[in-house]
C-alpha positions as CSV (number, residue, x, y, z in Angstrom):
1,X,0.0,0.0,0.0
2,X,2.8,2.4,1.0
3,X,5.1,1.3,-1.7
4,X,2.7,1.8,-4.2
5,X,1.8,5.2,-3.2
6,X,5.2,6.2,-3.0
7,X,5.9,5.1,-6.4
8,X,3.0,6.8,-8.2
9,X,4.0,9.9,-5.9
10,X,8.2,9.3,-6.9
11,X,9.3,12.5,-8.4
12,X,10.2,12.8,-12.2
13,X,14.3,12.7,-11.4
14,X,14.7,14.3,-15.4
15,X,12.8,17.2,-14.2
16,X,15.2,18.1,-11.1
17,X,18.5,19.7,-11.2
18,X,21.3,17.6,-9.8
19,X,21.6,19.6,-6.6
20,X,17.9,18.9,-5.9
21,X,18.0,15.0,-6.6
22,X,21.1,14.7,-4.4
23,X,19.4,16.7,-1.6
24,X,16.1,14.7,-2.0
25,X,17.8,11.4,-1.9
26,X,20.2,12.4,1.0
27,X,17.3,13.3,3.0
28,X,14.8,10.5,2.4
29,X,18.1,7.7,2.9
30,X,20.1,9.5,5.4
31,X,17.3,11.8,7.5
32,X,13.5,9.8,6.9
33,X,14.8,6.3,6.4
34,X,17.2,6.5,9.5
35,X,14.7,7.8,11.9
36,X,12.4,4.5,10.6
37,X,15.0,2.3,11.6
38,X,15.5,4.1,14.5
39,X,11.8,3.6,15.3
40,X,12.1,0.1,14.4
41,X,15.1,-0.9,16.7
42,X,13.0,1.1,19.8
43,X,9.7,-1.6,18.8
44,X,12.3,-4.4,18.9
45,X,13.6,-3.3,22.3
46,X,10.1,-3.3,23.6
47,X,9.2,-6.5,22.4
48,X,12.3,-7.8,24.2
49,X,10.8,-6.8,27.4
50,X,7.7,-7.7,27.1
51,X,6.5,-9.8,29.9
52,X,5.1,-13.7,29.1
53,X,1.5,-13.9,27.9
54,X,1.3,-10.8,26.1
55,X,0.9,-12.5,22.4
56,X,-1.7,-10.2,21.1
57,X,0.4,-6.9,21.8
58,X,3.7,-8.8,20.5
59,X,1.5,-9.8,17.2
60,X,0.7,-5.9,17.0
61,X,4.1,-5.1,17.5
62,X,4.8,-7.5,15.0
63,X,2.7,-5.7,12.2
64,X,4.1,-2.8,13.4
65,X,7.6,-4.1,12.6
66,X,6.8,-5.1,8.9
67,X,5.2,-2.1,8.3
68,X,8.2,0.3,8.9
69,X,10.7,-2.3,7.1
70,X,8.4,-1.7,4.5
71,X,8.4,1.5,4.9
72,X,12.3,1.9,5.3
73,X,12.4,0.2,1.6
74,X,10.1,2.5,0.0
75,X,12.3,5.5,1.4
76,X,15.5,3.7,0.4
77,X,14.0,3.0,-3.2
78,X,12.9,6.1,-3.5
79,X,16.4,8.0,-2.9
80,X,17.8,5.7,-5.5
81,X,15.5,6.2,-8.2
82,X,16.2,9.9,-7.5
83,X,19.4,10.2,-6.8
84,X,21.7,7.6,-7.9
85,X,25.3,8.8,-5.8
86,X,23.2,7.1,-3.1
87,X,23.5,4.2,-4.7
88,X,26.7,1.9,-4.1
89,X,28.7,-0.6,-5.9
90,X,26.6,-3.4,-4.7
91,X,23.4,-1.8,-6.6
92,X,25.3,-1.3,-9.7
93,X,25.9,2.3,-9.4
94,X,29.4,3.5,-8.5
95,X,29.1,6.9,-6.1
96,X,30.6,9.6,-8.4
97,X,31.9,11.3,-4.9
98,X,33.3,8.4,-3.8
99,X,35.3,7.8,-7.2
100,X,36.2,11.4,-7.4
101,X,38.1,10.9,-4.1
102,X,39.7,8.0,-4.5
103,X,40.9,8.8,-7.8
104,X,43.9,10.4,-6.3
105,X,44.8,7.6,-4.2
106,X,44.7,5.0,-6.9
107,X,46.7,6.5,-9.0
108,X,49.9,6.9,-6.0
109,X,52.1,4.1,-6.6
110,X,54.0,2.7,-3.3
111,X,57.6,3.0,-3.2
């Protein structure tokens, strides 16, 4: 439900200058998506002390869970669709930042 809102919602990344796709993805992977997972570890932690016989608030808790992992994705798919320096290697995308800095380094040769 929430992924397929976000994705009709998604911004047209064509139609945004670069410095507005970075800032967009920064901020939905590294601001919204990070306070999710926040959120997420703080459910855990209460499920952990929850006393025995409480199944019908862990089973909430539970929905609760999946819900902001799903919700965590959608942010995270988001900023790559917009903004693909928030991509890494392991999606296929090489951060230009990340090249333009090491650059320097791979091209020093030890002595």
């Amino acid at each position: 439900m929430a992924t397929e809102r976000a994705r009709r919602e998604r911004p047209n990344p064509a139609s945004l200058s670069n410095g507005e796709r970075d800032r967009i993805g920064l901020e939905l992977h590294d601001g919204v998506a990070q306070v999710l997972a926040g959120v997420a570890l703080l459910v855990s932690s209460v499920v952990a002390r929850l006393p025995p016989n409480t199944e019908p608030l862990r089973a909430e808790l539970a929905r609760v869970q999946e819900l902001l992992t799903q919700s965590i994705g959608s942010c995270r798919a988001l900023a790559h669709a917009v903004t693909p320096s928030v991509r890494g290697p392991r999606h296929g995308v090489e951060s230009p930042r990340i090249s333009n800095a090491a650059e320097p380094l791979s091209s020093k040769r030890p002595p």
